[in-house]
N, CA and C atoms as a LAMMPS dump frame, in Angstrom:
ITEM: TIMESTEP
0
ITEM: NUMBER OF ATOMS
255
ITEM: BOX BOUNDS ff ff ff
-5.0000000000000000e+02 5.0000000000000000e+02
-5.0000000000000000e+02 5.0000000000000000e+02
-5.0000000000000000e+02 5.0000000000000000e+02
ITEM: ATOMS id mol type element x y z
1 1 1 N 109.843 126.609 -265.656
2 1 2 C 109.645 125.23 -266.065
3 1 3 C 109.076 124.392 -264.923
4 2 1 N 109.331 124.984 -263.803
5 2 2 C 108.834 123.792 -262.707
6 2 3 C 107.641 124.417 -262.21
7 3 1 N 107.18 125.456 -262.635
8 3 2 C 105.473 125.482 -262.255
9 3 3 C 104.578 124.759 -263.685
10 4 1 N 105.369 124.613 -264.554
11 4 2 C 105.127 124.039 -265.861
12 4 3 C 104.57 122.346 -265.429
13 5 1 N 105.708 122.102 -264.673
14 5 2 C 106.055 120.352 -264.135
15 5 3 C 104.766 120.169 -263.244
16 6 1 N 104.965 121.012 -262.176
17 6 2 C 103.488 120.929 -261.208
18 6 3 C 102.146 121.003 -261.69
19 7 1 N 102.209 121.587 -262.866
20 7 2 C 100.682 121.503 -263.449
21 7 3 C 100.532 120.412 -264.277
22 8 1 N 101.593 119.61 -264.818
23 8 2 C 101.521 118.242 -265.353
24 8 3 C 100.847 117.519 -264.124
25 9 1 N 102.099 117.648 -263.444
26 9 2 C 101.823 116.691 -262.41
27 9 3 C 100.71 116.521 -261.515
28 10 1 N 100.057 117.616 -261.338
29 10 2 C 98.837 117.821 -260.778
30 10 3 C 97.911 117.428 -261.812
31 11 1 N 97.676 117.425 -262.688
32 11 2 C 97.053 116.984 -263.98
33 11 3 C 96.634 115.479 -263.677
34 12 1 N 97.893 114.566 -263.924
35 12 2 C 97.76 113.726 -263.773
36 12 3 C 97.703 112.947 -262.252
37 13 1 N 98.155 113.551 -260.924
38 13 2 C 97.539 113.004 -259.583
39 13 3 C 95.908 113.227 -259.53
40 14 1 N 95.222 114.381 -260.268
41 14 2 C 94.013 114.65 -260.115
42 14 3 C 93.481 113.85 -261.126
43 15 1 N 93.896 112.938 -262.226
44 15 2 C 92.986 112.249 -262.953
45 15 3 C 93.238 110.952 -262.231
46 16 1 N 94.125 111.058 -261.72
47 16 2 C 94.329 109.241 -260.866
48 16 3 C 93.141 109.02 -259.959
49 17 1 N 92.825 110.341 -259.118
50 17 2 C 92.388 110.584 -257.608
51 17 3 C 91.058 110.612 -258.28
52 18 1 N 90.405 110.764 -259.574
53 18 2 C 89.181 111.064 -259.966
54 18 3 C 88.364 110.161 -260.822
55 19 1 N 89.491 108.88 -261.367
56 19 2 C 89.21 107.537 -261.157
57 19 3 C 88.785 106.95 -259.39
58 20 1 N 89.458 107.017 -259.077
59 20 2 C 89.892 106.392 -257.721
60 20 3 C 88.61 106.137 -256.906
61 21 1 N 88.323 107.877 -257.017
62 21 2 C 87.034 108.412 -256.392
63 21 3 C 85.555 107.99 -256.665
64 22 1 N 84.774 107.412 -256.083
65 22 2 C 83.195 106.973 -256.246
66 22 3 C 83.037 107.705 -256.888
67 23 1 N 81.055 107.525 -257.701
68 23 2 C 80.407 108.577 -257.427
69 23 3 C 80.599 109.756 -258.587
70 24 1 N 79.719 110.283 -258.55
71 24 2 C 79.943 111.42 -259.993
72 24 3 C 80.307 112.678 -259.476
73 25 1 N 80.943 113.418 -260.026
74 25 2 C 82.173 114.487 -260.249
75 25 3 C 81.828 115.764 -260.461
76 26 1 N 81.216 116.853 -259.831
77 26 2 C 80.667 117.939 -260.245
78 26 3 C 81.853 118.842 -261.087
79 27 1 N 83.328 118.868 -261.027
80 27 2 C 84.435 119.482 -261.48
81 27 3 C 84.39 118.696 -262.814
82 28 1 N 84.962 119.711 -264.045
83 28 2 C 85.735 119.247 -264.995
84 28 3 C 87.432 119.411 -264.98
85 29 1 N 87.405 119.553 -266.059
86 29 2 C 89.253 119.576 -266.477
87 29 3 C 90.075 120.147 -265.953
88 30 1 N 89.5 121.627 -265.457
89 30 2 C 90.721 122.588 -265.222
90 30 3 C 90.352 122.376 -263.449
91 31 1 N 88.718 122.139 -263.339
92 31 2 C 89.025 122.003 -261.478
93 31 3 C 89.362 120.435 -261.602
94 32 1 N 89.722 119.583 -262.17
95 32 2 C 89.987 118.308 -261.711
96 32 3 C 91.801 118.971 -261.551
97 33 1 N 92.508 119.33 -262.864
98 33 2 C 94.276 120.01 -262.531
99 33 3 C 93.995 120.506 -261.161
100 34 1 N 93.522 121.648 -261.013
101 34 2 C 93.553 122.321 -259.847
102 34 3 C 93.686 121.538 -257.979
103 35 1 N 92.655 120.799 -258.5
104 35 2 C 92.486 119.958 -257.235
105 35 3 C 93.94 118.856 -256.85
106 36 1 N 94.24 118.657 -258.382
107 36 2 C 95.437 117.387 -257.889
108 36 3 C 96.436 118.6 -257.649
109 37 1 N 96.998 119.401 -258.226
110 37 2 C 97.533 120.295 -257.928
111 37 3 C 97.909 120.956 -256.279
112 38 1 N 96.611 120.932 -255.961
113 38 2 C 96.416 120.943 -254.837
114 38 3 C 96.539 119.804 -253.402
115 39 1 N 95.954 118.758 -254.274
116 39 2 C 96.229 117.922 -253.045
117 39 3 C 97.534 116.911 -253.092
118 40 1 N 98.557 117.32 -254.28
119 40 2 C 99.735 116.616 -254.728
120 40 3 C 100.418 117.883 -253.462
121 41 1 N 100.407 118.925 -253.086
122 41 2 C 100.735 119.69 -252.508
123 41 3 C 100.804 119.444 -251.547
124 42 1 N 99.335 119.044 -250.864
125 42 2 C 99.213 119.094 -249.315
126 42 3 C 99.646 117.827 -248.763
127 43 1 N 99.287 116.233 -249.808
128 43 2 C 100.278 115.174 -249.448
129 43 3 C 101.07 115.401 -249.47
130 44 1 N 101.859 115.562 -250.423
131 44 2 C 104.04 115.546 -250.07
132 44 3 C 104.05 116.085 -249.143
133 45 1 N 103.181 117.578 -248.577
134 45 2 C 103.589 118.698 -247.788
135 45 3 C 103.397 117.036 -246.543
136 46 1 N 102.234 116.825 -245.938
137 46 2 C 102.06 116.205 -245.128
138 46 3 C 102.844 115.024 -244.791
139 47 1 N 103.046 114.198 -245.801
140 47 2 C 104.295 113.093 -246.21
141 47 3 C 105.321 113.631 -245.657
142 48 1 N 105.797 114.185 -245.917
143 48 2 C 107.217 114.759 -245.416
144 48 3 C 107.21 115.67 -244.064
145 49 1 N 105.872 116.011 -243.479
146 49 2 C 106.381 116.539 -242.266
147 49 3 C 105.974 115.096 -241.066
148 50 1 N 105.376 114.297 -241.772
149 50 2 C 105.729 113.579 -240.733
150 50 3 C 106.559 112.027 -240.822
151 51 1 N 107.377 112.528 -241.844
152 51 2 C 108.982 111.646 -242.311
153 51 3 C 108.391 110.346 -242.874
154 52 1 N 107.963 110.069 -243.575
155 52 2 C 107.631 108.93 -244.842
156 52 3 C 108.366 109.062 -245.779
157 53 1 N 108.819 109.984 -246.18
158 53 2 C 110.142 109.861 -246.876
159 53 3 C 110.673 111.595 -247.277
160 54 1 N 112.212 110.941 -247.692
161 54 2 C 113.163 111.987 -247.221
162 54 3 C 112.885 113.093 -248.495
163 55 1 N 112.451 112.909 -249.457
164 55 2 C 112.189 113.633 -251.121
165 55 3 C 110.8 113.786 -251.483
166 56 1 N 110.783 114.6 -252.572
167 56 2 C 109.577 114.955 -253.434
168 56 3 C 109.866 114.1 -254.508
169 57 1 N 110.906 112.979 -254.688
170 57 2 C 111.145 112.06 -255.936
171 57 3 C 111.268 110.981 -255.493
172 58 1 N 110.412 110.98 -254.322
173 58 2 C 110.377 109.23 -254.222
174 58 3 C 109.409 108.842 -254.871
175 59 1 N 108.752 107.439 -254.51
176 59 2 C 107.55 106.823 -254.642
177 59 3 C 106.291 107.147 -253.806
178 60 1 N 106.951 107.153 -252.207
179 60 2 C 106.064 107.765 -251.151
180 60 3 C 105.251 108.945 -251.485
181 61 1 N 106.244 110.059 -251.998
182 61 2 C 105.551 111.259 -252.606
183 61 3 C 104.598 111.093 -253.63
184 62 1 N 104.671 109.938 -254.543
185 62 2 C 103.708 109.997 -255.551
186 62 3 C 102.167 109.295 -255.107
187 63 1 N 102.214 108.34 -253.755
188 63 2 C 101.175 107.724 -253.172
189 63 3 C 100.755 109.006 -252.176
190 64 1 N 101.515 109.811 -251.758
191 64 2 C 100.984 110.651 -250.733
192 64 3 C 100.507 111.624 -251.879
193 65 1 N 100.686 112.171 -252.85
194 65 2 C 100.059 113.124 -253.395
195 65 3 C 98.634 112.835 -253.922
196 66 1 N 98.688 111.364 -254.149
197 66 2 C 97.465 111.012 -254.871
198 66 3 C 96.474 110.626 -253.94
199 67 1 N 96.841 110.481 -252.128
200 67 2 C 96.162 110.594 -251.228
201 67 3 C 95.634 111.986 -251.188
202 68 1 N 96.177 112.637 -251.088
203 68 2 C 96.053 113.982 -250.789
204 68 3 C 95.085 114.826 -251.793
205 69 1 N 95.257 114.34 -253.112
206 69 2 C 94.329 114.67 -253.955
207 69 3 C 93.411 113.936 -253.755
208 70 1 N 93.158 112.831 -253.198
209 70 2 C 91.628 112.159 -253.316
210 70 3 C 91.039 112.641 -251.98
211 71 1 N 91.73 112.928 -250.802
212 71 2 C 91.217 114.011 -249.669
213 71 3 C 90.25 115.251 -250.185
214 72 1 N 91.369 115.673 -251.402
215 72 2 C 90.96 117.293 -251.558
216 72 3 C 89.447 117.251 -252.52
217 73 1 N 89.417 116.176 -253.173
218 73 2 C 88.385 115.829 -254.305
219 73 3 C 87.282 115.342 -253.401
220 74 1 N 87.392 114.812 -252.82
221 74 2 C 86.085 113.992 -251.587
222 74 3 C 85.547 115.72 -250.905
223 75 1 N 86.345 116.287 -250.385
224 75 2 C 86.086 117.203 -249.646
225 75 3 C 84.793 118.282 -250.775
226 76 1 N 85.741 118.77 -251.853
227 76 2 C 84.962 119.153 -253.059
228 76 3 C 83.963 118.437 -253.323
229 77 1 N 83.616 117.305 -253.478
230 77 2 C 82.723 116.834 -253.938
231 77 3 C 81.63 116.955 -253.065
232 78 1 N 81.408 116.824 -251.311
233 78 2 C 80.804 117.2 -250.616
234 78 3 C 80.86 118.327 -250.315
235 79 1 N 81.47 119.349 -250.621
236 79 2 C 80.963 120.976 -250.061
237 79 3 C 79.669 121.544 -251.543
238 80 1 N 80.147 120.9 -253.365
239 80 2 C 79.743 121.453 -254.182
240 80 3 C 78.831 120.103 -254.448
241 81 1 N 78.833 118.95 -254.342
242 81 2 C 77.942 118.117 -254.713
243 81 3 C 76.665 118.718 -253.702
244 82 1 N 75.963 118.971 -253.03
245 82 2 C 75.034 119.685 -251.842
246 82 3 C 74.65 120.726 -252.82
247 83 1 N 75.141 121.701 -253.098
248 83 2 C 75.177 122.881 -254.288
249 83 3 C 74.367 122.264 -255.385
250 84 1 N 74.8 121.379 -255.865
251 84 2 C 74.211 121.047 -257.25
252 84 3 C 73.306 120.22 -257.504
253 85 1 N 72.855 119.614 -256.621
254 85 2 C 71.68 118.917 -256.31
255 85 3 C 70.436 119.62 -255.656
């Protein structure tokens, strides 16, 4: 159930982070999940190692994940936007 939860949740940090984000979007649906997925990961991971807060159920965690996904989406967008142009 809780890899169930993380793919919600990544779902929706990666549609936040893909508003958020300038600019047009070479990823669809399943790389937009993937990416929040991913960068809901590497914020909390980062959030919490350098003590912004004490949980994965705060608020902090939900601003650091959606940082973290708009990191991971910018990054994507410049390694595959180059590609597709």
């Amino acid at each position: 159930m809780s890899i169930l939860l993380w793919i919600v949740f990544g779902l929706v940090v990666g549609l936040i982070a893909k508003l958020l984000t300038p600019g047009r979007d070479p990823g669809g649906f399943i790389v937009t999940t993937l990416l929040g997925i991913v960068g809901a990961l590497v914020g909390g991971f980062l959030g919490r190692l350098i003590g912004l807060y004490p949980d994965y159920q705060s608020t902090g965690g939900f601003f650091m994940s959606v940082l973290g996904a708009i990191v991971v989406l910018a990054i994507y967008n410049a390694v595959v936007g180059r590609r597709v142009r």
